[in-house]
C-alpha positions as CSV (number, residue, x, y, z in Angstrom):
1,X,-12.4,-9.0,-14.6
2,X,-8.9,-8.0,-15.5
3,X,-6.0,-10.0,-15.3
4,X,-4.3,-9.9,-11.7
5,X,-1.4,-8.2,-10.8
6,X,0.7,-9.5,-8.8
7,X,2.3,-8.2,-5.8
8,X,6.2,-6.5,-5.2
9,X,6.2,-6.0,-1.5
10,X,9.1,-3.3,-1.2
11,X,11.2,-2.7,1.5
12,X,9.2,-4.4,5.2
13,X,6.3,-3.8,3.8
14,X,5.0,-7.2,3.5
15,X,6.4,-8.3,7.1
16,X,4.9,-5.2,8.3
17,X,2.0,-6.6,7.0
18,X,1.9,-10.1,8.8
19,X,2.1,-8.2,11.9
20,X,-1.1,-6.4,11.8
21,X,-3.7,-8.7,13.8
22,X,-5.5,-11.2,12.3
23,X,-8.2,-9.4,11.4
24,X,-6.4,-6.5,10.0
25,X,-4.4,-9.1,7.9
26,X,-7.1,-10.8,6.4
27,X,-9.2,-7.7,5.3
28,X,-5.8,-6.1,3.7
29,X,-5.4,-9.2,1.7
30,X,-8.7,-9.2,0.5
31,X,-8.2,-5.8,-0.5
32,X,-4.8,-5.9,-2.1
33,X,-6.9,-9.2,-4.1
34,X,-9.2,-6.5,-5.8
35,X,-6.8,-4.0,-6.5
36,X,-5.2,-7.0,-8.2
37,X,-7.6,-7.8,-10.3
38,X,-8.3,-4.0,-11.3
39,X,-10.9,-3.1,-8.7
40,X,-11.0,-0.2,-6.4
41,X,-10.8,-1.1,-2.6
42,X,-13.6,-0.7,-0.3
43,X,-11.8,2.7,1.3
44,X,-9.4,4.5,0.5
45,X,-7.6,7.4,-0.2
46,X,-5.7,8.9,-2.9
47,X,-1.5,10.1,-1.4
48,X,-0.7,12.9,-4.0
49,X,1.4,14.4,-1.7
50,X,4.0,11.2,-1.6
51,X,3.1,10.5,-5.4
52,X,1.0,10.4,-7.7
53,X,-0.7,7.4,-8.4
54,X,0.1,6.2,-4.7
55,X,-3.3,5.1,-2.6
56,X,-3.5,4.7,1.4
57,X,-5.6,1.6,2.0
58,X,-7.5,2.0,5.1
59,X,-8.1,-0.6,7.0
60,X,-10.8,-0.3,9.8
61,X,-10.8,-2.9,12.7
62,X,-10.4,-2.6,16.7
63,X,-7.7,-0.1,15.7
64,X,-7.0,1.6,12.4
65,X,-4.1,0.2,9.5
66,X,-2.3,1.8,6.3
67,X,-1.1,0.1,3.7
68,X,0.2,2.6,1.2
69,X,0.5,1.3,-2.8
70,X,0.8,2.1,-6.3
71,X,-1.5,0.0,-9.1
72,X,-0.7,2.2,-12.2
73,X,1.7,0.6,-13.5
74,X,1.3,-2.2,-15.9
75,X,3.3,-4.7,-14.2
76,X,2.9,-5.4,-11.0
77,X,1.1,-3.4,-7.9
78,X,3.7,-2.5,-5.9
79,X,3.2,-2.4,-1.9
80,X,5.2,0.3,-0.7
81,X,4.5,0.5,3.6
82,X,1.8,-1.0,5.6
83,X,1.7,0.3,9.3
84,X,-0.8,0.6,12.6
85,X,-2.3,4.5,12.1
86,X,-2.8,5.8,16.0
87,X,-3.7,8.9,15.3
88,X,-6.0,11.1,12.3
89,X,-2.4,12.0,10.7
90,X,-0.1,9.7,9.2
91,X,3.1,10.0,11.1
92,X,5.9,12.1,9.5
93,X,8.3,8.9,10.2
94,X,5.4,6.6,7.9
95,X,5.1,9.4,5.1
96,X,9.0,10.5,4.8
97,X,9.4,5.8,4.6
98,X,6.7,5.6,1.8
99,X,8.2,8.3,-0.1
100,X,11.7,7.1,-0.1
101,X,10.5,3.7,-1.7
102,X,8.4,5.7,-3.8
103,X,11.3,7.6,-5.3
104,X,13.3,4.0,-5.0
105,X,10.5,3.0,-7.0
106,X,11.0,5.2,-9.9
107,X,14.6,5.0,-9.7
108,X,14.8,1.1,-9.5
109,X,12.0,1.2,-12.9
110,X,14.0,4.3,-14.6
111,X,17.6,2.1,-14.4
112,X,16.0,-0.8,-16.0
């Protein structure tokens, strides 16, 4: 098993997060654990379209959760939205927020 990662929660994501139901919160932890430690998820879905490298954890309880992330880098996994999905498309408003900490990602990495 590789060494774990730990987690950089950007922007609300990790508040976001604790709102999900209990459920929801506990199978996204247990998720985020394995990508930790180098694993793939259980499902999930590669986001090209934000970034690449960026994965949309899909979390399926009484009603559908997102939590969008990157892993490739060597430092950390970086968590950047989590969000309740009500519909087959991720909502402009969820994809236009991941992307703007993705490129605050790269920035933030590229100035230090």
């Amino acid at each position: 098993m590789a060494e774990k990662k730990p987690l950089l929660w950007l922007g609300s994501s990790r508040s976001d997060l604790r709102a999900f139901p209990a459920d929801a919160r506990q199978e996204a932890g247990h998720q985020l654990s394995r990508v930790q430690h180098g694993e793939e998820p259980a499902d999930w879905k590669p986001l090209p379209s934000i970034g690449p490298g960026l994965t949309e954890l899909r979390i399926r309880t009484a009603v559908a959760h997102r939590v969008i992330y990157v892993a490739k880098f060597a430092e950390a996994v970086y968590v950047l939205h989590a969000f309740e999905k009500r519909s087959r498309k991720i909502r402009p408003v969820d994809l236009a927020l991941a992307k703007k900490r993705w490129s605050d990602l790269l920035r933030h990495r590229r100035d230090s």
